[in-house]
N, C-alpha and C positions, 0 to 999 in steps of 0.2 A: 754560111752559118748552118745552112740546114746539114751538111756535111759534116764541119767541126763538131757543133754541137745536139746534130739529132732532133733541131727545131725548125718546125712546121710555119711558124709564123710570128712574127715582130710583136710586141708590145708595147704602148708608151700612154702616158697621163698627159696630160693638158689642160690647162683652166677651162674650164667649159666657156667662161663668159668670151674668150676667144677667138671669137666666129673666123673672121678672116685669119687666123693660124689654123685654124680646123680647116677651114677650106683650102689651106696650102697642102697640108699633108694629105686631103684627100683627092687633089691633084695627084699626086704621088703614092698613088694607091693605097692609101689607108682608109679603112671605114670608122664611123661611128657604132661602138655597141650598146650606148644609151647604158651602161654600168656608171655610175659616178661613185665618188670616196669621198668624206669630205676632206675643206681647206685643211691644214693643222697649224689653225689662227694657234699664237703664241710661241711656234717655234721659227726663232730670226732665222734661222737657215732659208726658210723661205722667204724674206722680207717681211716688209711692214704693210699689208694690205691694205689699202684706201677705202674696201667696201667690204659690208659682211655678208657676201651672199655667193663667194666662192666656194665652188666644189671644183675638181677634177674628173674630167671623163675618159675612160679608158679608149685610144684608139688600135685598131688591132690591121697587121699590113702580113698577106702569104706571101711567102720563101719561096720564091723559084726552087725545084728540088732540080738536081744534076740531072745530067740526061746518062743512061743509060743503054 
């Protein structure tokens, strides 16, 4: 990726309330950057939320860059 596209490092959203999925991908080297967005209660593409106190936290994982 860093090759193809010239990018330094991964990106992804995750329900914060998630913990043990947060703690998966941070086995696999992604951090927390404490950035959250909120839910976007109303729109089904997300489902139908059981609780209203969803946000999304930004996790961020570096790109190996090619060796040289």
């Amino acid at each position: 990726a860093h090759e193809t596209w010239g990018v330094a490092e991964m990106h992804m959203t995750v329900i914060s309330a998630r913990e043990d999925l947060i703690a998966w991908y941070e086995r696999r080297g992604y951090r927390r950057t404490g950035k959250m967005t909120p839910f976007p209660y109303g729109d089904e593409r997300f489902g139908i939320p059981q609780r209203d106190d969803l946000q999304f936290e930004l996790l961020v994982k570096p790109l190996a860059q090619p060796a040289r």
